[in-house]
C-alpha positions in Angstrom: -0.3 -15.9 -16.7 -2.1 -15.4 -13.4 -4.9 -13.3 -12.7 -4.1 -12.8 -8.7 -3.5 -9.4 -7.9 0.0 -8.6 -7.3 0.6 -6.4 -4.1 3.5 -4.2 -2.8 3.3 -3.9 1.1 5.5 -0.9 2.6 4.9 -0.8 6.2 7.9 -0.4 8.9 6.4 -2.8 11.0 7.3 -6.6 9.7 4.2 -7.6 12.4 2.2 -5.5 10.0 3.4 -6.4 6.6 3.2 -10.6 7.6 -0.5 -9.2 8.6 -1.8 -7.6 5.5 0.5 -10.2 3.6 -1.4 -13.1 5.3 -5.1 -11.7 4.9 -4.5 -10.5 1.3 -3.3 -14.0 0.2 -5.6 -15.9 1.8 -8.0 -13.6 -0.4 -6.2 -14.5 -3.8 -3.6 -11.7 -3.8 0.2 -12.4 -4.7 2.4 -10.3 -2.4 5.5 -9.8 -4.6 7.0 -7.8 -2.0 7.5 -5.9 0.8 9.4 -2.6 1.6 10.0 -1.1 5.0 10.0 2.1 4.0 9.9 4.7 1.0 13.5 4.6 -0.5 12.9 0.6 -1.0 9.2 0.7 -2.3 10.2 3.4 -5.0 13.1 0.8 -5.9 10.8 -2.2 -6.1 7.8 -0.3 -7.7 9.2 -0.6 -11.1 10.6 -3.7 -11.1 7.6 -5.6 -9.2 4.7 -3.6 -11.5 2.0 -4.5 -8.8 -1.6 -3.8 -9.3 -1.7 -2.9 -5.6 0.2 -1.0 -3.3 -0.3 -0.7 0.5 1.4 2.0 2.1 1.8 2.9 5.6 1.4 6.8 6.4 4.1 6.4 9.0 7.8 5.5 8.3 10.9 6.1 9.7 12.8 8.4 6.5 10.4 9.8 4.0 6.6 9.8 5.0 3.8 7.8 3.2 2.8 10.9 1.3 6.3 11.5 -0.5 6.6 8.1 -1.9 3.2 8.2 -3.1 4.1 11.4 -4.9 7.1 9.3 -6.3 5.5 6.0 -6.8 3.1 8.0 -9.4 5.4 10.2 -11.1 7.3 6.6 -12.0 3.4 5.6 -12.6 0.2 7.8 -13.3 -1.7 4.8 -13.1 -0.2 3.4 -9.8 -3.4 1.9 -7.5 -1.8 2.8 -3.7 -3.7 2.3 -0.7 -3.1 4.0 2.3 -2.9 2.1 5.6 -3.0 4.6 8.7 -4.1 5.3 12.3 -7.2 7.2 13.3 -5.0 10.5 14.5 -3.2 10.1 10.9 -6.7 11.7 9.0 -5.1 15.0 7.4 -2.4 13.2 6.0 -4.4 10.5 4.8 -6.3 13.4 2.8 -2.8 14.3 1.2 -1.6 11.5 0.2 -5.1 11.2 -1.4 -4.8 14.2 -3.1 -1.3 13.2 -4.1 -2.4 10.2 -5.9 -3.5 7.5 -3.5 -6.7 6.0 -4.0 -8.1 4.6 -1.2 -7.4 3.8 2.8 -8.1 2.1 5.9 -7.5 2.4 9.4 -5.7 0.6 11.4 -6.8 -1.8 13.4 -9.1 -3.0 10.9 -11.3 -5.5 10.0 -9.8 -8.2 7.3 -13.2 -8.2 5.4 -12.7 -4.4 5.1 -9.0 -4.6 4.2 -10.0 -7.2 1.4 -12.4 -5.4 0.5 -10.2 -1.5 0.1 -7.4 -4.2 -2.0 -10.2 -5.2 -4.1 -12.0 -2.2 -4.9 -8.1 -0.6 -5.3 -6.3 -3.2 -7.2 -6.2 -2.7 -10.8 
């Protein structure tokens, strides 16, 4: 059994989920998938069971803060990140609210994305 932390990445952009996907396994994470948008992350949620979700605020379809709200009624104890733009602050704070349990900004930093996986993660 492994002990890498296995991470869903939902992000529209596929320049952004090879980004996040490449810093998170160079820092021990397994991505076990990648969704780009809300309809296929709440499909691959319970079939992937990650211990880490990142999820984009921003998608074309349902916004970051439904599928949170979905992701944890499939899951009370889902660990979701938010990933989001400066100008995206108030629904950062939803999605929070909602269930999410951390976030970063975009750009960021890849020690502080390792380290907002990390302290998320389960």
């Amino acid at each position: 059994m492994s002990d890498k932390k296995r991470v869903l990445i939902v992000d529209d952009s596929m320049v952004m989920r090879k980004m996040i996907g490449d810093i998170l396994t160079k820092h021990g994470f397994e991505v076990v998938g990648q969704a780009k948008n809300g309809a296929e992350a709440i499909d691959a949620y319970p079939k992937l069971n990650p211990n880490l979700v990142t999820m984009d605020v921003i998608m074309p379809g349902e916004p970051g803060v439904e599928v949170v709200k979905k992701i944890v009624a499939l899951d009370a104890g889902a660990r979701i990140m938010m990933v989001s733009g400066l100008s995206q602050k108030n629904l950062v704070m939803q999605a929070l609210q909602n269930g999410a349990v951390e976030f970063i900004v975009k750009p960021f930093e890849e020690a502080d994305l390792v380290a907002a996986a990390t302290k998320t993660a389960r």
